[in-house]
PADOSE-622695 format. One record per residue (C-alpha): x, y, z; residue in one letter; residue number from 1. Coordinates in nm, 2 decimals. Each point is the difference from the previous one (the first is absolute). Last residue first. Layout:
BEGIN
       c1       c2       c3   aa     i
        X        Y        Z    A   NUM
...
! end
This chain:
BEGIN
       c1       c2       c3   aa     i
    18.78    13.08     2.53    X   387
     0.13     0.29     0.17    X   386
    -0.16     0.32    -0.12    X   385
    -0.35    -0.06    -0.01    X   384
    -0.28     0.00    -0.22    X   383
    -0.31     0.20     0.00    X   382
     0.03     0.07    -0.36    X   381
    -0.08     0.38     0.08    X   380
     0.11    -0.02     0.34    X   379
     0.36    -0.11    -0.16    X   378
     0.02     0.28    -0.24    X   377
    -0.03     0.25     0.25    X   376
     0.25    -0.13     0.20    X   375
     0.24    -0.04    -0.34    X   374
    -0.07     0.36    -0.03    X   373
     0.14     0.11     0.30    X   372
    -0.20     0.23     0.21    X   371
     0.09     0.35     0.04    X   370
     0.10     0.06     0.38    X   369
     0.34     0.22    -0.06    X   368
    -0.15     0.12    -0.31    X   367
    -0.16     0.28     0.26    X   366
    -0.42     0.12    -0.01    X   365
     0.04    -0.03     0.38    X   364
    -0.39    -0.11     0.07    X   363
    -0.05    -0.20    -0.34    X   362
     0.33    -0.17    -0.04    X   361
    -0.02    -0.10     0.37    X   360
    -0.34    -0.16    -0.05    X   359
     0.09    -0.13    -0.35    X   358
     0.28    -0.15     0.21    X   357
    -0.25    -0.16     0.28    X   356
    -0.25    -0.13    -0.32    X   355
     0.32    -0.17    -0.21    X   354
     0.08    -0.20     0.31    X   353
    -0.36    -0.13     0.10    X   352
    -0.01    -0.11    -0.38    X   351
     0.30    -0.19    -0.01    X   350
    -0.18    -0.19     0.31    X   349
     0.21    -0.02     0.35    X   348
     0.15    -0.31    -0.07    X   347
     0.07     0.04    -0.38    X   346
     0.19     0.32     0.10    X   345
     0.20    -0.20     0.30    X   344
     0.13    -0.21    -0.24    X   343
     0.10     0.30    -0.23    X   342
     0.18     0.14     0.35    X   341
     0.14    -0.32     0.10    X   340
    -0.08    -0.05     0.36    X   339
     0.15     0.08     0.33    X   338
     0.28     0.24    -0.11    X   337
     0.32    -0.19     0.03    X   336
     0.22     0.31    -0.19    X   335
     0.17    -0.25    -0.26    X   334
    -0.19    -0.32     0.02    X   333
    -0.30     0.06     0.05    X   332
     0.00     0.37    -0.26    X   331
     0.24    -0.21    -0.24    X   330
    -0.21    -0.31     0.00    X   329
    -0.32     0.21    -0.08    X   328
     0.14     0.19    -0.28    X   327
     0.17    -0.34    -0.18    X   326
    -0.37    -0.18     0.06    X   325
    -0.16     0.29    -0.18    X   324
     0.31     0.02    -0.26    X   323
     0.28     0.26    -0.04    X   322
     0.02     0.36    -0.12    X   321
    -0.26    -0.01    -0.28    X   320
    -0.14     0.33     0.02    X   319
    -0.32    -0.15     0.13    X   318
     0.21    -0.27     0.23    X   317
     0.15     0.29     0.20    X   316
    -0.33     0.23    -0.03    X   315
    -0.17    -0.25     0.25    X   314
     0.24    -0.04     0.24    X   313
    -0.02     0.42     0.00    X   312
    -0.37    -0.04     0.01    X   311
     0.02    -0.29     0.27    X   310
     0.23     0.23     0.20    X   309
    -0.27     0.30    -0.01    X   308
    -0.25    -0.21     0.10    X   307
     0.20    -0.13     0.27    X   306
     0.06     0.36     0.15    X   305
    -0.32     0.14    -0.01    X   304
    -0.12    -0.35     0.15    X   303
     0.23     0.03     0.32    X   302
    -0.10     0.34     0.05    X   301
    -0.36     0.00    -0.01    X   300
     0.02    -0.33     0.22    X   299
     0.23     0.19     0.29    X   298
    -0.27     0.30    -0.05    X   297
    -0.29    -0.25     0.05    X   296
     0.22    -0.25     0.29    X   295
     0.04     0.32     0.23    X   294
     0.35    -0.09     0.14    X   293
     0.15     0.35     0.06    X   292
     0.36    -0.11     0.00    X   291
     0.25     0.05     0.28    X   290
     0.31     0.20    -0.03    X   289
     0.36    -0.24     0.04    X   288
     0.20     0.04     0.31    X   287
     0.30     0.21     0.04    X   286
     0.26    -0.11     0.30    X   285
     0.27    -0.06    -0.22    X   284
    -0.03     0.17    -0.37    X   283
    -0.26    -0.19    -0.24    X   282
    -0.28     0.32    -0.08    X   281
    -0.19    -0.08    -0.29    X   280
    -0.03     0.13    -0.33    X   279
     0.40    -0.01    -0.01    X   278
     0.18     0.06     0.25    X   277
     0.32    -0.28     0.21    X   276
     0.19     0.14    -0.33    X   275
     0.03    -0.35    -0.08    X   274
    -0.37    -0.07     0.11    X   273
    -0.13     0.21    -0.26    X   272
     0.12     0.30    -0.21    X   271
    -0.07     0.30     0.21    X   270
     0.31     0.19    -0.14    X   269
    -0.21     0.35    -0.07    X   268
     0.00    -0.06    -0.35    X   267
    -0.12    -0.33     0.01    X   266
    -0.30     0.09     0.21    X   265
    -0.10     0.29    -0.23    X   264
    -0.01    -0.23    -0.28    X   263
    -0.17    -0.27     0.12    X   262
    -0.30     0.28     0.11    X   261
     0.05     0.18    -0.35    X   260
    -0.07    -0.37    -0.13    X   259
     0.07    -0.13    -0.36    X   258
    -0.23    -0.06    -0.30    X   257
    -0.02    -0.36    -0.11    X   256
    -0.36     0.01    -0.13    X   255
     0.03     0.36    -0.13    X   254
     0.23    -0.10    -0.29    X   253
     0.32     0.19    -0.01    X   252
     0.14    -0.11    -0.31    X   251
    -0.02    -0.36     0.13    X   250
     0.38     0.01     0.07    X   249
    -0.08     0.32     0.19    X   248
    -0.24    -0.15     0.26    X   247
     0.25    -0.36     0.00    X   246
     0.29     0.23     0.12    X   245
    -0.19     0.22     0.23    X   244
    -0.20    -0.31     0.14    X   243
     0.38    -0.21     0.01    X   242
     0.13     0.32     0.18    X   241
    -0.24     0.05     0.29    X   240
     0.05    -0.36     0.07    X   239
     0.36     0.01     0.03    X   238
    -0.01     0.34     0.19    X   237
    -0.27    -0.12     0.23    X   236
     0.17    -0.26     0.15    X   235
    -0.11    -0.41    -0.08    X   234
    -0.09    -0.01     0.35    X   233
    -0.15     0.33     0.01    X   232
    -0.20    -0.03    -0.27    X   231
    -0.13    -0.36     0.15    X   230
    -0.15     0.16     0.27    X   229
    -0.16     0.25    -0.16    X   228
    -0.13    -0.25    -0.27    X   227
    -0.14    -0.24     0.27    X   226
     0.18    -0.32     0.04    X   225
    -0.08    -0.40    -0.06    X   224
    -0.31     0.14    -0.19    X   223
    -0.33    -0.13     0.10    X   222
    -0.24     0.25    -0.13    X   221
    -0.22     0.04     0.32    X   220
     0.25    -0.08     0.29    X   219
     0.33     0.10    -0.20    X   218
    -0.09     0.25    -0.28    X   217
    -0.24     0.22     0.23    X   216
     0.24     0.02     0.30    X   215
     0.27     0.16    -0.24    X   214
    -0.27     0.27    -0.09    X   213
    -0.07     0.01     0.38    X   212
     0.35     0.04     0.11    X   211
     0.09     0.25    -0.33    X   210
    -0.29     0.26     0.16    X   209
    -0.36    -0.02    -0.21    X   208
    -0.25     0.18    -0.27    X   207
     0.21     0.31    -0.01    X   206
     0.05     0.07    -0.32    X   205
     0.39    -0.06     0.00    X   204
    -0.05    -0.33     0.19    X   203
    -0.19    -0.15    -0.27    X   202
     0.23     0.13    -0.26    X   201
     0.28    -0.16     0.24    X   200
    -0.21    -0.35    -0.02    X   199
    -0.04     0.07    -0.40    X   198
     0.37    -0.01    -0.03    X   197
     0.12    -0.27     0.10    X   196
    -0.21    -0.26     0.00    X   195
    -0.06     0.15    -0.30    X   194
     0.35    -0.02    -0.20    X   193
    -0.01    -0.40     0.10    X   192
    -0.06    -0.06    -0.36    X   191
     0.31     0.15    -0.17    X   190
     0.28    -0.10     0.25    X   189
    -0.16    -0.36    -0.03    X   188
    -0.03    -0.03    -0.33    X   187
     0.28     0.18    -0.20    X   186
     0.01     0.31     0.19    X   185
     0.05     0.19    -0.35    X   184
    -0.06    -0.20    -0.32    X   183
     0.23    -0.29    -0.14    X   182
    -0.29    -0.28    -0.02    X   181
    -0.01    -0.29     0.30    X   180
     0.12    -0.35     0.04    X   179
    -0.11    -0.12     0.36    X   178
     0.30    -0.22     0.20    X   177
    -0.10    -0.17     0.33    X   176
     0.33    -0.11     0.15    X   175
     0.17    -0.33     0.10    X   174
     0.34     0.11    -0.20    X   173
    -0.16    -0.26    -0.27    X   172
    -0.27     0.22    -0.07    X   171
     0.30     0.24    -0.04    X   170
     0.15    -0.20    -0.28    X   169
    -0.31    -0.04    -0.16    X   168
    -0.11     0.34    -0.05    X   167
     0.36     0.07    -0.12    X   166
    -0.02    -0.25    -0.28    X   165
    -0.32     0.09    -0.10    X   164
     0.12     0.36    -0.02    X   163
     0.31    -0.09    -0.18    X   162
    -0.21    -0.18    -0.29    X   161
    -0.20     0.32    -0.04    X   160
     0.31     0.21    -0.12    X   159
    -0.05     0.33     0.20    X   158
     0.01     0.27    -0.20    X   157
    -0.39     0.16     0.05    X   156
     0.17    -0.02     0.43    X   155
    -0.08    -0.38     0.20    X   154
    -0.10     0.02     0.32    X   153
     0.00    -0.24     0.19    X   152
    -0.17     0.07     0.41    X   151
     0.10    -0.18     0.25    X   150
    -0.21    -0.12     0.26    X   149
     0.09    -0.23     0.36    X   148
     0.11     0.29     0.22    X   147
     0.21    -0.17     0.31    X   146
     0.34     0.03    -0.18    X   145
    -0.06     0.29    -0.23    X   144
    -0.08     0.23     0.31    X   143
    -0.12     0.17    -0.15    X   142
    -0.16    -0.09    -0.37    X   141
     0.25    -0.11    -0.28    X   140
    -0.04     0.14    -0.38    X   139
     0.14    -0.18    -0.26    X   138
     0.00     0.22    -0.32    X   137
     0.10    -0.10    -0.35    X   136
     0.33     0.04    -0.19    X   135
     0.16    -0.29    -0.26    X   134
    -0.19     0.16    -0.31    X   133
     0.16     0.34     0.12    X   132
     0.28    -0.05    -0.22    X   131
     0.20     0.24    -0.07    X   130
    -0.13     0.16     0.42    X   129
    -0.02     0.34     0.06    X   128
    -0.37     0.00    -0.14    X   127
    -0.04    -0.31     0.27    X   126
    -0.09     0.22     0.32    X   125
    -0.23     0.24    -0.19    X   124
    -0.16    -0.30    -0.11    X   123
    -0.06    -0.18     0.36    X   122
    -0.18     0.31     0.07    X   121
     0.12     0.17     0.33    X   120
    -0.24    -0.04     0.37    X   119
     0.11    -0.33     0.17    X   118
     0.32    -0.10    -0.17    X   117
     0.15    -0.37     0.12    X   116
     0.17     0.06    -0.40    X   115
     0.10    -0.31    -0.21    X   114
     0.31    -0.09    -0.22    X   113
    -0.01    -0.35    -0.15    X   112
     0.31    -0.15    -0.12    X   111
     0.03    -0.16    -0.26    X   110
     0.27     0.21    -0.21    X   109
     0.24     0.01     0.27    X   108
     0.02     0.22     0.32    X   107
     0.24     0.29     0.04    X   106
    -0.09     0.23    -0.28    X   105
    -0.32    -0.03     0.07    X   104
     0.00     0.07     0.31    X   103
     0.20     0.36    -0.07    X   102
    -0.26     0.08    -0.20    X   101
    -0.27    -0.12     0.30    X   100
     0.16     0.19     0.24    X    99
     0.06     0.34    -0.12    X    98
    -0.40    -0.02    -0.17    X    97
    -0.13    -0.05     0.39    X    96
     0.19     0.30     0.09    X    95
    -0.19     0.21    -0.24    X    94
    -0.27    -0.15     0.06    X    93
    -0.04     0.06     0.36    X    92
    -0.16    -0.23     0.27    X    91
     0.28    -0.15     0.19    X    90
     0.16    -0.35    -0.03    X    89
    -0.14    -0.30    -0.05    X    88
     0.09    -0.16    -0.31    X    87
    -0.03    -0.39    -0.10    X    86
     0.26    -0.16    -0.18    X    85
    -0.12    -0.34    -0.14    X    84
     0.26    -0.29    -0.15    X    83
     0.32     0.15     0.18    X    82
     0.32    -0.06    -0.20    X    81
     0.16     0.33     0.04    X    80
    -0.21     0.16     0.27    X    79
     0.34    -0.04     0.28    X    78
     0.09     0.33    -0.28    X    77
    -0.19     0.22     0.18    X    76
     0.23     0.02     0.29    X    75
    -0.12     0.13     0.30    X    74
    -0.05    -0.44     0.10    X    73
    -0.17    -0.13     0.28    X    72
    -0.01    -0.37    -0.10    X    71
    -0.30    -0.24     0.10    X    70
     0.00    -0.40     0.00    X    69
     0.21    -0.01     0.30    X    68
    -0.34     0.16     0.21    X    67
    -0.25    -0.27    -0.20    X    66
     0.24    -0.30     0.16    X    65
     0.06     0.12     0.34    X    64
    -0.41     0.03    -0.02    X    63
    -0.05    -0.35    -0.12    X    62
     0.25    -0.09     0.26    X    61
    -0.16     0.16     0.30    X    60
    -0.33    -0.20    -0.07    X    59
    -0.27     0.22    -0.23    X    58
    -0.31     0.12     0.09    X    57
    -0.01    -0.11     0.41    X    56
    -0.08     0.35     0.11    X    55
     0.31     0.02     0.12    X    54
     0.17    -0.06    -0.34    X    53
    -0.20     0.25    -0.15    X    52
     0.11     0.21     0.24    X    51
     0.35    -0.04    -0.10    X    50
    -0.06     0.06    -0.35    X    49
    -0.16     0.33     0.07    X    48
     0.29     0.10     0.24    X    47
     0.25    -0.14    -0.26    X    46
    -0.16     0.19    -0.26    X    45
    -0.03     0.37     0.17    X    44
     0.39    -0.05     0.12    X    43
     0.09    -0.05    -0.39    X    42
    -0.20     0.28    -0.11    X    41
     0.14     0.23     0.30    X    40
     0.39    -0.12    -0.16    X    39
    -0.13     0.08    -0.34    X    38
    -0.12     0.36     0.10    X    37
     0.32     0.01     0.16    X    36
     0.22    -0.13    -0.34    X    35
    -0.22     0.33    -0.15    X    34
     0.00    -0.08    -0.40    X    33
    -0.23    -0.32     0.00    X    32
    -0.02    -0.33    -0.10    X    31
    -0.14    -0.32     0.08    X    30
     0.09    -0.25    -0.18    X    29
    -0.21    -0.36     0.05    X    28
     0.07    -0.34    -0.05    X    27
    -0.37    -0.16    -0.01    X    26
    -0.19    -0.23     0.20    X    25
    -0.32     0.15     0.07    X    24
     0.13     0.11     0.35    X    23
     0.25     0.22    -0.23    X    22
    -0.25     0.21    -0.22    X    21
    -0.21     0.07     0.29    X    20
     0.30     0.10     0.19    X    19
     0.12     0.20    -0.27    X    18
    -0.36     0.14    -0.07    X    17
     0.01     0.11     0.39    X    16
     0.35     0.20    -0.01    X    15
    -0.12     0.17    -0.30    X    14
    -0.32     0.13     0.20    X    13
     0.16     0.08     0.32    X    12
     0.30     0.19    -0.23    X    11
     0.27    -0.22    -0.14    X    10
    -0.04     0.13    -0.35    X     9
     0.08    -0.24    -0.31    X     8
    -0.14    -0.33     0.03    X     7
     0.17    -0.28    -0.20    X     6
    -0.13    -0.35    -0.07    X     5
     0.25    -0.30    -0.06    X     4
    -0.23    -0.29    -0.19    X     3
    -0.02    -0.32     0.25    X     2
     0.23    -0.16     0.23    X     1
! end
């Protein structure tokens, strides 16, 4: 049996690492403080295990075995010779910092602690930490069994040999791992912004309904779902709160301002489909609006949006977040848009992009649509961004 990993937090998310962690042949401790929130982790893995065996995945005994290889501990102390403890518990710094002193205490001196965190610096994690050297960020996309990327992260303390040793142990886990720069949204969380939140600006002036915006990114742009649609499934208070997070992280930069509309449906419960409301209507008997399919408005759409995503792509490898190739993989593989967005760029013609956003610049006079520099400086070389 290989390295012991421990997960701590049996939510749908921690639940999912374990499971990850175990199929790949690992001991794994998963803890938590609520024995029923253990008890419903336990449940959620036997069901996913036992599927996978239906599905003809694994025999019966491969799965027997991967279900005796997990403990469902609330003690912290079952940590005590673990190799990698990976955190997944809820979003609050303070909380986070209670954890991770009393971690270290537990675990021995190589150990290495990491955070699932979506929207806190991997920095402000480790400050609690005496030696944050051993701390980096590991963070899981739901659900983390079916989502091949994970993004590394190491923090400015990170010791650069634990990084490579990470990135290769969850390469190993069968996943597709991008190593990304501590800034707020990381890659993923950071680029998407506009799918986001240019499709509700787009809305809030009037130009088209949610169904037709939604229809727009699925039969022109090619997106697996419209960003309606896909709000509501993620629920609009979890994605209303990574834009507010990541807007003020960026000390409130236009580009990732939040949505009145958003807002207003959050605070009046209309969440998504686990409120049965969200943008859309899911109660019994409802049926979903119909989109105005006039291909020139559906095409104005689809290309305000993408331009704005390739800028964003575009500012991540500027400001030295990750790599071209690294951006692309994460966008694929993490949120299965059609293309990589930089790809997609040297597609299209650097120079077609640059001209729609001066467009935008020029006709709302907003930062929101200021072109990067680095696609400026690639229609002056006339190079491209994947090579």
């Amino acid at each position: 049996m290989k390295a012991l990993i421990g997960v701590v937090g049996a939510g749908t998310m921690g639940a999912g690492i374990a499971q990850v962690a175990a199929q790949a042949g690992h001991s794994v401790v998963l803890t938590d403080t609520n024995p029923e929130q253990l008890q419903r982790a336990e449940q959620q893995i036997v069901k996913s295990l036992d599927k996978l065996v239906e599905k003809g995945k694994f025999t019966i005994e491969q799965a027997e075995a991967i279900k005796a290889s997990l403990t469902y501990s609330t003690q912290l102390s079952d940590h005590s010779a673990a190799s990698l403890v990976i955190e997944a518990i809820v979003e609050k710094l303070d909380i986070k910092h209670q954890l991770f002193v009393q971690l270290e205490q537990t675990v021995g001196p190589n150990c290495i602690l990491a955070s699932n965190t979506s929207s806190l610096s991997i920095a402000s994690i480790g400050a609690c930490l005496k030696d944050a050297s051993r701390f980096l960020g590991i963070h899981f996309f739901n659900p983390a069994t079916l989502m091949p990327l994970v993004e590394v992260i190491p923090g400015v303390a990170t010791a650069s040999t634990h990084t490579e040793q990470i990135e290769a142990l969850i390469t190993s886990w069968n996943k597709t791992v991008v190593v990304c720069k501590d800034t707020p949204g990381f890659i993923v969380n950071r680029v998407a912004r506009p799918f986001y939140g240019e499709a509700l600006r787009i809305y809030e002036e009037g130009l088209a309904d949610f169904a037709t915006i939604d229809w727009a990114m699925t039969e022109i742009g090619g997106f697996k779902m419209g960003p309606f649609t896909l709000m509501d499934y993620i629920g609009n208070d979890i994605n209303y709160t990574v834009t507010e997070t990541v807007f003020a992280a960026f000390y409130f930069d236009p580009r990732f301002k939040p949505s009145f509309t958003q807002k207003r449906h959050m605070e009046a419960g209309f969440l998504g489909r686990k409120t049965s409301r969200g943008f859309y209507d899911y109660k019994e008997g409802s049926s979903l609006p119909t989109p105005t399919k006039d291909p020139i408005l559906g095409q104005l759409i689809f290309e305000r949006i993408l331009v704005l995503l390739i800028n964003e792509a575009a500012d991540a490898v500027f400001m030295q977040v990750a790599s071209p190739n690294a951006v692309d993989l994460a966008m694929t593989k993490g949120v299965n848009y059609p293309k990589g967005l930089l790809a997609w760029a040297d597609e299209l013609g650097a120079e077609w992009v640059l001209d729609k956003l001066e467009t935008l610049f020029s006709e709302y006079g907003e930062d929101r649509y200021r072109p990067n520099p680095l696609l400026r400086r690639k229609v002056r070389e006339q190079s491209k961004f994947i090579l």
